[in-house]
PLY file of the C-alpha trace (Angstrom):
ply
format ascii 1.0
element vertex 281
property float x
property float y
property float z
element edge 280
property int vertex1
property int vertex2
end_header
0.00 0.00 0.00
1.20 3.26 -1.03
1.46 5.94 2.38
-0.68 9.21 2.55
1.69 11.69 2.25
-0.68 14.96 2.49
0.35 16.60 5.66
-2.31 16.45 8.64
-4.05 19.27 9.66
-4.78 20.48 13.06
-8.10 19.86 14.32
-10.43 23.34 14.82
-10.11 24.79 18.34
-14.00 24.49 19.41
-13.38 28.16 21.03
-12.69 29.66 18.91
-15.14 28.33 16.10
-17.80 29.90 19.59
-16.11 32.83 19.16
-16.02 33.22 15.48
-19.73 32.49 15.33
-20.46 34.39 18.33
-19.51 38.03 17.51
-21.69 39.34 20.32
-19.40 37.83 22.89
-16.61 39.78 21.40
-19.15 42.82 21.56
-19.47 42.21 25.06
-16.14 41.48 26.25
-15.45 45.37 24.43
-17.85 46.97 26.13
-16.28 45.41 29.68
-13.44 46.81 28.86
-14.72 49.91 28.16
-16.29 49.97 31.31
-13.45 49.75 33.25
-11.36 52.60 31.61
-14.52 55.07 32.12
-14.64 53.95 36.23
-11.23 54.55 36.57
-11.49 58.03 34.89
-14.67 59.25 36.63
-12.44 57.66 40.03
-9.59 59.80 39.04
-11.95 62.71 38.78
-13.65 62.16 41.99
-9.86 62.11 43.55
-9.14 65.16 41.72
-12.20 66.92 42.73
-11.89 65.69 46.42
-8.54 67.26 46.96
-9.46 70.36 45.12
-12.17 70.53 47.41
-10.12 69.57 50.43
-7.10 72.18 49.35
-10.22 75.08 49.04
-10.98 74.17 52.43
-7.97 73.79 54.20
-7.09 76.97 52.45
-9.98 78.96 53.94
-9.12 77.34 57.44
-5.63 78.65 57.44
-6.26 82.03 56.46
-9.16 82.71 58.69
-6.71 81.76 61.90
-4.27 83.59 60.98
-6.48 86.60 60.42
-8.11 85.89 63.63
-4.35 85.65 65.55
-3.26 89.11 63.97
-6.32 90.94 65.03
-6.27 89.52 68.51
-2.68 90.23 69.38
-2.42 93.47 67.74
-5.48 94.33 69.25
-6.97 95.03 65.87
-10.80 96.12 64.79
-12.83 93.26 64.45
-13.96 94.71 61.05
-10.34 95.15 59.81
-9.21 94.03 57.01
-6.37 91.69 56.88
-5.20 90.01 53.56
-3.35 86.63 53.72
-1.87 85.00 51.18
-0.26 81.27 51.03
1.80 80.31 48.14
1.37 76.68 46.97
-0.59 74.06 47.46
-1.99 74.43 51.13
-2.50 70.40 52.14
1.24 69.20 51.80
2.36 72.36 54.23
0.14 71.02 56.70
1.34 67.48 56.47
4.98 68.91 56.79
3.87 71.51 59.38
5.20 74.62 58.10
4.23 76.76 55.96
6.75 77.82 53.40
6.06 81.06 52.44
3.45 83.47 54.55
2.14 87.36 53.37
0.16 89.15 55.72
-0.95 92.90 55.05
-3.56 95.44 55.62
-4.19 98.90 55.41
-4.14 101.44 58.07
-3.52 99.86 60.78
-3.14 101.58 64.02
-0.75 100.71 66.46
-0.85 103.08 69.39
0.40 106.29 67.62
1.29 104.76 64.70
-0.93 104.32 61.67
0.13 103.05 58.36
-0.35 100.35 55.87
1.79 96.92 56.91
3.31 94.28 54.55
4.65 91.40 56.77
6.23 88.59 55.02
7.47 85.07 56.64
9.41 81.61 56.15
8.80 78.13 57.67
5.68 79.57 59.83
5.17 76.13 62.02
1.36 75.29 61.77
1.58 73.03 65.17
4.13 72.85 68.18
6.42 75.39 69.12
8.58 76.17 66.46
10.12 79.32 65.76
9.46 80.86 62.23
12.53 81.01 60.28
12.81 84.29 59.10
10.03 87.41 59.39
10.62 90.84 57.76
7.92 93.60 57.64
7.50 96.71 56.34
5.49 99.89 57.61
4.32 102.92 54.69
3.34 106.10 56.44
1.88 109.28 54.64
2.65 112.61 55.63
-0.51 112.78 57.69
0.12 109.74 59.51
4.21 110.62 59.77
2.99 113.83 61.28
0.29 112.42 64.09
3.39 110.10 65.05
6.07 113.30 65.67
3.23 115.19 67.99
4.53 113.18 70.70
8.09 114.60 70.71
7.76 118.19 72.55
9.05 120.98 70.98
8.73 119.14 67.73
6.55 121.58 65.39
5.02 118.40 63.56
2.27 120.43 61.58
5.23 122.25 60.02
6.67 118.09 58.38
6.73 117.60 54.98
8.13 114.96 53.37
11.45 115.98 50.65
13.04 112.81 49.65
15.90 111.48 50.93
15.06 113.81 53.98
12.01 115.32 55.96
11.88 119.33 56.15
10.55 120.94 59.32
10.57 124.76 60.02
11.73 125.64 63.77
11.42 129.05 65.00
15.03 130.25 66.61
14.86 133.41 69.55
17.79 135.62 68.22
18.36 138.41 70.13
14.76 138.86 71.23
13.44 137.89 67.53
11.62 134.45 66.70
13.46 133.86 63.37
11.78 131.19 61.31
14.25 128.61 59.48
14.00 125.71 57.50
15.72 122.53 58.74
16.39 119.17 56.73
16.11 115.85 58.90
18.05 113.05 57.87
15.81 109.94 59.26
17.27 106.75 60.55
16.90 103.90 62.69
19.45 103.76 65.90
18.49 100.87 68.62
15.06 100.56 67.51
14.68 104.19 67.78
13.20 106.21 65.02
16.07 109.10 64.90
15.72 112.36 62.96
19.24 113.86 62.38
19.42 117.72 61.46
21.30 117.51 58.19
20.94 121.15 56.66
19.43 124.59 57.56
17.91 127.24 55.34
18.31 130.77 55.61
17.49 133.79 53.62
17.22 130.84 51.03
20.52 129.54 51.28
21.51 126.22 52.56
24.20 125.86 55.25
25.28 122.51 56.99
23.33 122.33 60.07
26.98 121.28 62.00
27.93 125.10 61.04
25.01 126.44 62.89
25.58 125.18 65.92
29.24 126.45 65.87
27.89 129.94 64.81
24.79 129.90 67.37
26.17 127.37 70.35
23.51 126.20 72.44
20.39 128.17 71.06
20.87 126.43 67.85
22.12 123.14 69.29
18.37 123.19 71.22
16.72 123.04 68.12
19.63 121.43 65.93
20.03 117.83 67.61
18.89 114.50 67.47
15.34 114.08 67.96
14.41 111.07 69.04
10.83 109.09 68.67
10.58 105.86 70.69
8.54 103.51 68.94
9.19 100.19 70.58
5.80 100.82 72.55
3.52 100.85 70.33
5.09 97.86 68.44
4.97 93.92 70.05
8.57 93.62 72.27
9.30 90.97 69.20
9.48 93.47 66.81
12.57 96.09 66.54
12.70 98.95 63.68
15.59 98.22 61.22
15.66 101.25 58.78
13.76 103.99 57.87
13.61 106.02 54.63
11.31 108.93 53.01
9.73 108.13 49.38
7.43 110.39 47.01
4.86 111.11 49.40
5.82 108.39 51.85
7.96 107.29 54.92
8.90 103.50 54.78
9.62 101.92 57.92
11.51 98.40 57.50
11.58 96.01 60.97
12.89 92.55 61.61
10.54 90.23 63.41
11.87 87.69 66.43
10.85 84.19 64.93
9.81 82.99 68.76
6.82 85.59 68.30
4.32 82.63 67.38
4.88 80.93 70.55
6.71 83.13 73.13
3.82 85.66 74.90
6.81 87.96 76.07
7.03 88.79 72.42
3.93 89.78 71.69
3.50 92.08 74.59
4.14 95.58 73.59
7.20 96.94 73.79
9.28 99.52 76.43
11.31 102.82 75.62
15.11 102.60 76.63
16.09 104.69 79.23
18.25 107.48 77.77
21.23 109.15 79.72
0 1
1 2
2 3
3 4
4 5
5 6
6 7
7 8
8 9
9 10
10 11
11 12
12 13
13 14
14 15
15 16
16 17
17 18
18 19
19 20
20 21
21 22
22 23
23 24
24 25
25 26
26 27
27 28
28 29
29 30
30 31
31 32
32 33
33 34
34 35
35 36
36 37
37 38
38 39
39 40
40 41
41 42
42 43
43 44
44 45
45 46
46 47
47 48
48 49
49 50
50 51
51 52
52 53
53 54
54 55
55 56
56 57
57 58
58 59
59 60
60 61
61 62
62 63
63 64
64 65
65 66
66 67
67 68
68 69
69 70
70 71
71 72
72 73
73 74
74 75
75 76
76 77
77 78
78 79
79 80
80 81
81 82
82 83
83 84
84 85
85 86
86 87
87 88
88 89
89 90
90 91
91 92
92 93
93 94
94 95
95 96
96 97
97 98
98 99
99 100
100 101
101 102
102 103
103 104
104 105
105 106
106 107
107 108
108 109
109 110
110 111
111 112
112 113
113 114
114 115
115 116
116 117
117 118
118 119
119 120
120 121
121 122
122 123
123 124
124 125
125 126
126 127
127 128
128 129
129 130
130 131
131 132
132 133
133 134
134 135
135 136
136 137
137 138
138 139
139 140
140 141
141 142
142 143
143 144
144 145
145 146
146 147
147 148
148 149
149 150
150 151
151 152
152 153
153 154
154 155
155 156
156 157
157 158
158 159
159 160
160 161
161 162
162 163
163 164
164 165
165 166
166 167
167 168
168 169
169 170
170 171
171 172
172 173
173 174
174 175
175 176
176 177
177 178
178 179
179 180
180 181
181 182
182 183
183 184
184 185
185 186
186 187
187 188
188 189
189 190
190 191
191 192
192 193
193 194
194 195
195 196
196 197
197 198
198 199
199 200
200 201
201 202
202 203
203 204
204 205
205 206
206 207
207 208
208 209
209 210
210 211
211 212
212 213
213 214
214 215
215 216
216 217
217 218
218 219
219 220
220 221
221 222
222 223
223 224
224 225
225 226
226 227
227 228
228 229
229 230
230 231
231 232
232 233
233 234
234 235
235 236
236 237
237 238
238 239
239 240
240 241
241 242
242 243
243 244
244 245
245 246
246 247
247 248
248 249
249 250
250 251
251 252
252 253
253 254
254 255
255 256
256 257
257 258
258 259
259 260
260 261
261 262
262 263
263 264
264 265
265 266
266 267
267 268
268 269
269 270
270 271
271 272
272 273
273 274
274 275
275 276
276 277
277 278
278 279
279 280
């Protein structure tokens, strides 16, 4: 007998013949899959929206506090408005428990005899514990009004007479020579010294010349040197004992007041008390 020699072929998988004649199944097996993708999207949404939601809130939280904590301890209005601002994503500070990056500021704010508008900017503000922040700057703008209310409490000061003259502050003092109250112009060179807001005579003005104030005083002796010194303005008490005046400088129209800002002031109540004058010899 002579041998097959046509090669055998492999029996039909009974499976996949179902399959083939079942194109429904393959219909449904799509729409499974199909399924799935669209709950794990509307998942990822939910997730989305839930942290969105929980960032808004936690947000909202943080900034009300700290509103709350600068009105109390500065012995704010109730009504006044304070503007916070948190950069970044609020939720993963929290976790940490610090904030990176913290802007407080509000208009006319009144601080004893001090009014002006206040910028205060801080690092690493803990959110729990005791921590100190890690670094807090602030910065006070006076007008001329408000620059003016603040030098009434220096006697013999003639603070309606202040007007502001970049770099310096001009004041007019009147001088008794020889039985005569001369009026003269004076130019105050502002600084701060200890924490002290110091107004240095720089220049004088007479018959509308200008003559170093220094030159005066050898001229005049002591009834120029009364007008012709240092005047000093205290301002540590009106400002918490954590905070000490750094620099001082006079702008178009304004008087910018820079001070540093202890970082135990969160935590430390001696800090936020107000401050004391020196004693000066």
């Amino acid at each position: 007998m002579s041998g097959d020699t046509r090669p055998t072929q492999p029996l039909p998988d009974p499976a996949a013949q179902w399959i083939a004649a079942n194109p429904a199944s393959r219909a449904r097996r799509g729409r499974r899959g199909l399924r799935w993708l669209v709950a794990l999207l509307v998942v990822g949404v939910l997730a989305v929206c839930a942290w969105l939601l929980g960032e808004q809130l936690a947000r909202g939280i943080v900034t009300g506090i700290v509103r709350d904590q600068v009105v109390q301890h500065l012995a704010l209005p109730a009504d006044q408005v304070v503007d916070v601002e948190i950069p970044g994503q609020v939720l993963p500070q929290l976790i940490v428990g610090r904030l990176d990056e913290l802007t407080i500021s509000s208009d006319d704010v009144t601080l004893g005899e001090i009014t002006g508008d206040v910028v205060v900017h801080a690092t690493g503000v803990p959110t729990r514990g005791t921590a100190d922040v890690t670094s807090a700057t602030a910065e006070l703008t006076l007008t001329e009004k408000q620059l003016r209310a603040l030098l009434k409490t220096i006697d013999g000061m003639p603070s309606d007479t202040v007007s502001l003259t970049p770099p310096n502050l001009s004041v007019v003092f009147d001088l008794s020579l020889f039985g005569f109250s001369v009026p003269v112009g004076v130019s105050l060179t502002p600084s701060a010294q200890e924490g002290d807001l110091v107004l240095t005579p720089w220049t004088v003005s007479i018959g509308g010349a200008e003559v170093p104030a220094t030159a005066v005083v050898q001229q005049l002796g002591p009834v120029a040197a009364a007008v012709l010194r240092d005047w000093r303005v205290c301002v540590a008490a009106y400002l918490p004992a954590g905070v000490t005046l750094t620099d001082v400088s006079v702008a178009q129209g304004v008087v910018r007041a820079a001070v540093a800002i202890d970082g135990g002031i969160v935590s430390d109540p001696a800090l936020q008390e107000k401050g004391t004058c020196r004693a000066v010899s």
